[in-house]
N, C-alpha and C positions, 0 to 999 in steps of 0.2 A: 125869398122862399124857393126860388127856382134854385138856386144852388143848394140849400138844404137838401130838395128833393132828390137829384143828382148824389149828390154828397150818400144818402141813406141808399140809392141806389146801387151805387158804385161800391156800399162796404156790404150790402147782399151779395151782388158778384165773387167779392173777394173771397166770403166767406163760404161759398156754395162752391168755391175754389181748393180754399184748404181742407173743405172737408172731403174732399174727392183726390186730393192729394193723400189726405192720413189713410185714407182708404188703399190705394196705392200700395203704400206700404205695407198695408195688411196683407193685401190680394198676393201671395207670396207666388201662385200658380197662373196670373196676370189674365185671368179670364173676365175678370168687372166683376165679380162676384166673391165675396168672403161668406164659407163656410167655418163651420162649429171650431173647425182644429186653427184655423186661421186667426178665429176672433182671439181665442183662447192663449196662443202663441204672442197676441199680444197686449191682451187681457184677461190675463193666468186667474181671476177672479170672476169672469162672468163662468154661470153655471149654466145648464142643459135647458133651463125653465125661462131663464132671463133671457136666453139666445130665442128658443121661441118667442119671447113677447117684443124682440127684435126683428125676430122673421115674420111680417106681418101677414105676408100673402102665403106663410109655410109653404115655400118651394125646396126649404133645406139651407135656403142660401142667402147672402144679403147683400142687396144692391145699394149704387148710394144713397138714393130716395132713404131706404128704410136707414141707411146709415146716420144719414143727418136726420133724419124725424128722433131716433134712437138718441141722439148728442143731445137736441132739442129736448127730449124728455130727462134728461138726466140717465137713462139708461148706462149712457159710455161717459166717458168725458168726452170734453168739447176739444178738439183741435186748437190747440197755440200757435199763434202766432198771427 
């Protein structure tokens, strides 16, 4: 069981890894933060409405928290790999 746990542990790190990775590459102005033109450049499909329901706290911008809650909802796709 203890290795389960570890095991389920270790692929949340991973995972809270690559999603701050694909972010990364979004962040094209490398401030932690991907704005509208950011997302858009690499999800030519999200609109002005669904960027809002991604910006949770409406600062304009989105950090990873909102990035991964946003993957988690289906909002974006999830990060491969």
């Amino acid at each position: 069981m203890t290795k389960f746990i570890a095991s389920v542990l270790g692929m949340s790190a991973l995972a809270a890894t690559a999603a701050f990775a694909d972010m990364s590459a979004i962040d094209t102005n490398g401030d932690g933060l991907v704005t509208m033109d950011e997302i858009q450049a690499a999800y030519p499909e999200v609109t002005a409405e669904q960027f809002s329901e991604i910006d949770t706290n409406g600062d304009g911008a989105v950090d990873d928290a909102e990035m991964s809650a946003a993957q988690d909802a289906g909002l974006l796709p999830a990060t491969e790999g």
